[in-house]
C-alpha positions in Angstrom: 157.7 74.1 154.2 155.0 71.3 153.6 156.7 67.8 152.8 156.8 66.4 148.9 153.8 65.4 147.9 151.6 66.3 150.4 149.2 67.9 147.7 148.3 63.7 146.9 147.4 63.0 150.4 144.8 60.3 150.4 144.3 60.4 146.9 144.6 56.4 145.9 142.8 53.7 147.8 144.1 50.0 148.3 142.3 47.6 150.1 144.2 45.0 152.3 142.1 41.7 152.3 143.1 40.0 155.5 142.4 38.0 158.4 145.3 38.1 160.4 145.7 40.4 162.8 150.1 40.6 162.7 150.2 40.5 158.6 147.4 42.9 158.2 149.1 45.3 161.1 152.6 45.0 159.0 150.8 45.7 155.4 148.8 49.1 157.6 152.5 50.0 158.8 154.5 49.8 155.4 151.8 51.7 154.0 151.0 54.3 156.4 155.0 56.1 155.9 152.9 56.8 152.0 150.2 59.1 152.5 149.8 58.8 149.3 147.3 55.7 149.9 144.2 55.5 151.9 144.1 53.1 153.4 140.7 50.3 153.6 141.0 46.7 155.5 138.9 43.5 155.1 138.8 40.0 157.5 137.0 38.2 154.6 135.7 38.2 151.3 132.5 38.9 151.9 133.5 42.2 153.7 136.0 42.8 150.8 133.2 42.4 148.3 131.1 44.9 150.0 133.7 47.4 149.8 134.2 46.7 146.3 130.8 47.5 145.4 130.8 50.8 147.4 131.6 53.0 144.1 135.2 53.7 145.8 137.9 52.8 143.0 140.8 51.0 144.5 143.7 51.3 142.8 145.1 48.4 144.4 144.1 45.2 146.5 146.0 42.9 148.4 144.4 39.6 149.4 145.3 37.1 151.1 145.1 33.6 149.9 142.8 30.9 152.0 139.8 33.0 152.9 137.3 31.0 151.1 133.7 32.5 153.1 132.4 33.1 149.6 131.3 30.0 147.6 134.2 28.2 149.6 136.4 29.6 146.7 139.4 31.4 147.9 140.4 32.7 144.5 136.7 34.3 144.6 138.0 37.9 145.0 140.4 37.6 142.1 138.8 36.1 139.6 135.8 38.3 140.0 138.1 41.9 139.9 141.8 41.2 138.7 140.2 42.6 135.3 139.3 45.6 137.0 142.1 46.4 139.9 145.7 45.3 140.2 146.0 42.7 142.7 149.0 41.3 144.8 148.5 38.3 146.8 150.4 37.3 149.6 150.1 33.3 150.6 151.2 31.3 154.0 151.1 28.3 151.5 154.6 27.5 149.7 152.2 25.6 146.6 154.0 26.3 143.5 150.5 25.1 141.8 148.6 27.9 143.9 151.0 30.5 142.6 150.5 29.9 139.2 147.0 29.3 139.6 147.4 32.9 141.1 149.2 34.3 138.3 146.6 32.7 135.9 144.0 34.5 137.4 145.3 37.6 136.7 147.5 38.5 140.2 150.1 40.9 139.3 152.4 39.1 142.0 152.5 36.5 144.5 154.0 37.1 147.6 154.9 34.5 150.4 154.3 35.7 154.2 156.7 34.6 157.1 160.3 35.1 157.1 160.8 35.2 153.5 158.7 38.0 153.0 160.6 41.0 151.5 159.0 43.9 152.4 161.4 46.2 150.2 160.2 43.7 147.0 156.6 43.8 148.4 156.9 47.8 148.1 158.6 47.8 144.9 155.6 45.7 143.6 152.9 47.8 145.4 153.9 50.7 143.9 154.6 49.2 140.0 151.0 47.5 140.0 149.0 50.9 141.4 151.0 52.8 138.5 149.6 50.1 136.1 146.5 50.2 137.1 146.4 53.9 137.5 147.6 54.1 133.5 145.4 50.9 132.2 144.4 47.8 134.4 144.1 45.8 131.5 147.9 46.0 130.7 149.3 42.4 129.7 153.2 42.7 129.3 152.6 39.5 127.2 149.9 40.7 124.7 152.2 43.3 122.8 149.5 44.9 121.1 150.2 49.1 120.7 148.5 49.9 123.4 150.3 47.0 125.6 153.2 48.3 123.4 153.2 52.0 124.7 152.6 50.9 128.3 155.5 49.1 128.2 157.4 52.2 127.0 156.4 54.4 129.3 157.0 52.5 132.1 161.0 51.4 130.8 162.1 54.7 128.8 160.3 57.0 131.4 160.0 59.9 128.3 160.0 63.8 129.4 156.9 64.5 126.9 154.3 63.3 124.6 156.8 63.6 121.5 159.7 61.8 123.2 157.3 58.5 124.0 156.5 58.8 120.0 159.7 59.0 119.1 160.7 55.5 121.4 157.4 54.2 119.4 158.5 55.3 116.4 155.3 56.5 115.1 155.0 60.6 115.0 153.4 62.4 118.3 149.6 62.6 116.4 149.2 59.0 116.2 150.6 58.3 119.1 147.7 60.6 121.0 145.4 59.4 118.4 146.2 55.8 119.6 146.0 56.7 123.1 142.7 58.3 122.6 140.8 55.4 121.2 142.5 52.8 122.7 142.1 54.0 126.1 139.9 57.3 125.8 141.6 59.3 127.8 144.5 62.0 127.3 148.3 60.7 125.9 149.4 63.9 128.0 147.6 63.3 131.3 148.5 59.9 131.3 152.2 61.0 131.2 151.8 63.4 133.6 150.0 60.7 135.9 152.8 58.3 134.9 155.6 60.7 135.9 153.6 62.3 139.0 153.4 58.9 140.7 156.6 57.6 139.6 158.0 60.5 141.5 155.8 60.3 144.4 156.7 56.4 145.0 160.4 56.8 144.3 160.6 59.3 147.1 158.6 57.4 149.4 161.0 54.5 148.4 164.1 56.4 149.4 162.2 57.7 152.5 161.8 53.9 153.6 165.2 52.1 152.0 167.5 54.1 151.5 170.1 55.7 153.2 169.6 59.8 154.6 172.5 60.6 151.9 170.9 59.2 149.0 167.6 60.5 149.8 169.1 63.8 149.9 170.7 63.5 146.5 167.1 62.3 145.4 165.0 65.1 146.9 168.6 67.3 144.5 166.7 65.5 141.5 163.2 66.1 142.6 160.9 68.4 140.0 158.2 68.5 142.6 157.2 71.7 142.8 156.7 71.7 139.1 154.8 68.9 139.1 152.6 70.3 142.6 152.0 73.2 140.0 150.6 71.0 137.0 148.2 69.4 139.4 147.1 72.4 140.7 145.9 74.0 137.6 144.2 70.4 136.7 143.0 69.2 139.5 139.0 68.4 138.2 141.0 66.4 135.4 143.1 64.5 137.2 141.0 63.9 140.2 138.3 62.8 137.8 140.8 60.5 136.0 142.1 58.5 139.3 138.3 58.0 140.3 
């Protein structure tokens, strides 16, 4: 019997921006129990920035505040792609200014290394931010316009199917793909499916790390899996095309 999800194997890429050698080998480890992710690594900016203009899509970055090789600008990385990619930063500095400064740019999370470093938060944030920018990078939670609006739907009422995230919108299931459609130009159904795919995928991979053998068990009870393994099958130029 093949293990959940091993039909996504390698599908999303997140690039770990990082010069030293113990945090980088802690990120490679918490990531490696997802299969989910490849996996890409940079020592500095510049190397970062070379990867970043490979044509790969990365669903996620996480940089590391201080490498400044690249106009002696350490934000350099994230002001140039936090419009294009979610991206979490983790810091050795305990600045309150460079956190906001962070958060300003457009860093989806700010993370402090060293022994207040929660790796279950760290995971918890990983996975939220490549679902956002999996859905639509240019999500802001604080712009509520109706695109922002049914983003933020999706991802607190979790609906079963197109109609159901109309109905939490209140608007009637044609407008709400007709909105999708031009606001984002892509499928209101395929983005629910990718919404509820990878929600799926990280939760179990969540348990898998966290959580006790019994409640992973009880999860795996809950797990639609094979249903979903089937939907990706049958659209797998679609959804391929969509997460590249």
């Amino acid at each position: 019997m093949n293990r959940p999800f091993s039909f996504l194997d390698g599908i999303l890429n997140i690039l770990i921006i990082e010069d030293d050698p113990i945090s980088k080998d802690l990120l490679e480890d918490l990531l490696c129990a997802e299969p989910v992710y490849t996996v890409y690594s940079a020592e500095s900016s510049q190397k970062a920035l070379e990867l970043l203009k490979s044509g790969l899509r990365f669903h996620l970055l996480i940089m590391d505040l201080g490498l400044s090789d690249i106009q002696n600008d350490e934000f350099f990385i994230l002001k140039q792609y936090a419009h294009h990619c979610s991206i979490i930063v983790l810091t050795g500095s305990s600045s309150p200014y460079k956190g906001a400064t962070c958060i300003k740019l457009g860093a989806r999370g700010v993370f402090e290394k060293g022994s207040a470093l929660n790796l279950k938060e760290l995971l918890q944030s990983i996975h939220l931010n490549t679902l956002i920018s999996i859905i639509n990078h240019r999500f802001n939670e604080n712009n509520i316009d109706t695109i922002n609006l049914a983003i933020k739907i999706l991802f607190e009422k979790k609906p079963a199917s197109v109609t159901e995230w109309a109905d939490y919108m209140r608007i009637s299931d044609r407008q709400l793909r007709n909105l999708w459609h031009n606001g984002s130009g892509t499928s209101a159904k395929y983005t629910l499916y990718l919404y509820t795919l990878f929600h799926s995928a990280f939760s179990y991979y969540h348990t898998l790390q966290f959580e006790s053998a019994q409640q992973h068990d009880e999860f795996l009870k809950s797990l639609h899996e094979e249903r979903l393994h089937s939907y990706f099958k049958s659209n797998a130029e679609i959804i391929t095309f969509l997460l590249s």
